[in-house]
C-alpha positions as CSV (number, residue, x, y, z in Angstrom):
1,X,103.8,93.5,89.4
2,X,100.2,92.8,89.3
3,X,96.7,93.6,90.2
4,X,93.4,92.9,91.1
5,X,90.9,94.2,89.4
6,X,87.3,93.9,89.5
7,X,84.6,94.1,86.1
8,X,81.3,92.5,84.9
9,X,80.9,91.1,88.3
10,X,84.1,89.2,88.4
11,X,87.9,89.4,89.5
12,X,90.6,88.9,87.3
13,X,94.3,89.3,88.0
14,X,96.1,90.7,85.5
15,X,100.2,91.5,84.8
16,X,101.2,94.2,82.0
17,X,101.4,92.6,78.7
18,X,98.4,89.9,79.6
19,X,94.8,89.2,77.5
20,X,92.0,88.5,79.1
21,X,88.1,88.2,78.1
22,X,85.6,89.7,80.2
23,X,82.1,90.5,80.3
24,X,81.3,92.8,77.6
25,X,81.6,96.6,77.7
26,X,80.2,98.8,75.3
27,X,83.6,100.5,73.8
28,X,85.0,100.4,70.4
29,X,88.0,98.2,69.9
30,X,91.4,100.2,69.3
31,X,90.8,102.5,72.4
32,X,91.7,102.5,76.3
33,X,89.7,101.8,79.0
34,X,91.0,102.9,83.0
35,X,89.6,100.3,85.7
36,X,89.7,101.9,88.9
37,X,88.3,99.3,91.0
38,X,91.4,97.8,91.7
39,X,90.9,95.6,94.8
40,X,95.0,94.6,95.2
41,X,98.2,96.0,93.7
42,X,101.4,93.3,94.7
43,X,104.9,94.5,93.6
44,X,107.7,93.1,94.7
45,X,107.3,92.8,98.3
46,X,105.3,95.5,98.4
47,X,101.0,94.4,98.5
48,X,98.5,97.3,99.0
49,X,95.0,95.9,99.4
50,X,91.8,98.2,99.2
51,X,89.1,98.6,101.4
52,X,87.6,97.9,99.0
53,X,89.5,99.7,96.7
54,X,93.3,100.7,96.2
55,X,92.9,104.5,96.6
56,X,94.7,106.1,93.7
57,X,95.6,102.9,91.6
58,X,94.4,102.2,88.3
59,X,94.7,100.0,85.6
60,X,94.8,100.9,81.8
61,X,93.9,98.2,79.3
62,X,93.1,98.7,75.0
63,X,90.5,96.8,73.8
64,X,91.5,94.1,71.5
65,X,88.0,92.6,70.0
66,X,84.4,92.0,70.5
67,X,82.9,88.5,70.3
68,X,80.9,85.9,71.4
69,X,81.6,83.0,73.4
70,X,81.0,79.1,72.6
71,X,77.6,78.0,72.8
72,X,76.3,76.6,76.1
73,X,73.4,73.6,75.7
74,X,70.7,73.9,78.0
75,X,68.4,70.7,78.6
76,X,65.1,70.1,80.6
77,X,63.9,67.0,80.9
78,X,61.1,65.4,82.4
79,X,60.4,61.7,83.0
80,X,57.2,60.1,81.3
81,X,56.3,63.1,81.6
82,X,56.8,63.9,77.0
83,X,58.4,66.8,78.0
84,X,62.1,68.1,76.4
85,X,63.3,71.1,76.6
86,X,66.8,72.5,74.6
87,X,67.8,75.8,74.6
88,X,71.4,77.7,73.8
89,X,73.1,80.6,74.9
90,X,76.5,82.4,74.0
91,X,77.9,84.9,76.3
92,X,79.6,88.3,74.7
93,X,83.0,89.6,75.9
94,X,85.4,91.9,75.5
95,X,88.9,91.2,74.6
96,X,91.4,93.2,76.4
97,X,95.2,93.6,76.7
98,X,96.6,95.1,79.6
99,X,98.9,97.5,79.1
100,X,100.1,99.2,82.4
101,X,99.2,98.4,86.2
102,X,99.7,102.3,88.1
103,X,100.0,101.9,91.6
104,X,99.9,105.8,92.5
105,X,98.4,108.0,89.9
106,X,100.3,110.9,91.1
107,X,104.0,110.0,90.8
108,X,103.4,107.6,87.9
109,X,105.8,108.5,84.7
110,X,105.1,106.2,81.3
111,X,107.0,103.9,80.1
112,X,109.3,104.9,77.3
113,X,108.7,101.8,74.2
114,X,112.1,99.8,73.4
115,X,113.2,100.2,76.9
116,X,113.6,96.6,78.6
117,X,113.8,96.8,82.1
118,X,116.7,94.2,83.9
119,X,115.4,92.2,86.2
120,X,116.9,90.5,88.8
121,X,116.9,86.9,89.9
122,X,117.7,86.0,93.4
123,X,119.1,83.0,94.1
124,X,117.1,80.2,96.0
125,X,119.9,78.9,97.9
126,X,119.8,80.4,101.1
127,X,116.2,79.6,101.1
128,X,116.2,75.9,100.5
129,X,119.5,75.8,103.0
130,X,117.6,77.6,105.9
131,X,115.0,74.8,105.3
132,X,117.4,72.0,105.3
133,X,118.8,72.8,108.6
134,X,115.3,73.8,109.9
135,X,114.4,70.0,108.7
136,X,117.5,68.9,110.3
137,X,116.7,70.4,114.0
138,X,113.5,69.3,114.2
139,X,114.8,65.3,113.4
140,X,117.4,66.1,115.8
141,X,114.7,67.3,118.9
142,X,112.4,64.7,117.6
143,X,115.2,61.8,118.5
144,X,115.7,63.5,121.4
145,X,112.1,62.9,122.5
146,X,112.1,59.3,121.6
147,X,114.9,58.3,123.6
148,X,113.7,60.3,126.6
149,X,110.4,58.8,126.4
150,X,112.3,55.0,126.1
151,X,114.7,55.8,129.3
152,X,111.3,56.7,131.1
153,X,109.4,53.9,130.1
154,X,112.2,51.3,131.3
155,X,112.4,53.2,134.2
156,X,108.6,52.6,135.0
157,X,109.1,48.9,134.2
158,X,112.5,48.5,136.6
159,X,110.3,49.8,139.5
């Protein structure tokens, strides 16, 4: 499962369990923050996408740290002109770990800690045999063609 989310300006898709640094927001670090601008919710084979927003979806995140990025040199320069410029700026973020992606507030039940959920793999074999014989029909039709278009041609030339 995962979402879409939108803060500071930006998107960001995040999964459960992921960090991410965004654009500052004035919360202490330790507690939760609920983002519910959430543009697209995807899980399984199941995608809701807002208008602009998913209506009753939310995301909850906890606030790792508080920093500032790596500075960013700024230069203006002018020719023969004895003009120069430099300047620096460091951007501040938020560090945040996502901890659950809710796609309907109302049914949502949380998730019990030490609880792994199974998941499922599904075999890719049927999928890369329906392409093989798709690949295989087309070269088939495509000879086909060819030797059609060769009988008419020498049929053009005997008359």
């Amino acid at each position: 499962m995962y979402a879409i989310i939108k803060t500071g300006g930006k998107q960001y898709k995040v999964k459960a369990g992921t960090t991410l640094r965004v654009e500052k927001i004035q919360v202490e670090a330790g507690s939760t923050i609920d983002f519910n601008d959430v543009l697209l919710v995807a899980d399984g084979n199941t995608v809701k996408i807002g208008t602009p927003a998913v209506a009753e979806s939310k995301v909850t995140a906890t606030v790792q740290s508080h920093g500032r990025g790596e500075k960013i040199k700024i230069i203006k320069f002018r020719r023969r002109k004895h003009y120069r410029k430099q300047m620096g700026h460091r951007q501040a973020y938020t560090e945040l770990k996502i901890t659950d992606i809710i796609l309907d507030i109302h049914t949502w039940v949380p998730k019990q800690e030490g609880i792994v959920e199974d998941t499922v793999l599904q075999s890719k074999e049927p999928v890369v045999e329906a392409i093989n014989e798709a690949d295989e029909t087309a070269n088939a039709s495509v000879e086909n063609i060819t030797t059609e278009t060769q009988l008419a041609k020498k049929d053009e030339e005997n008359l």
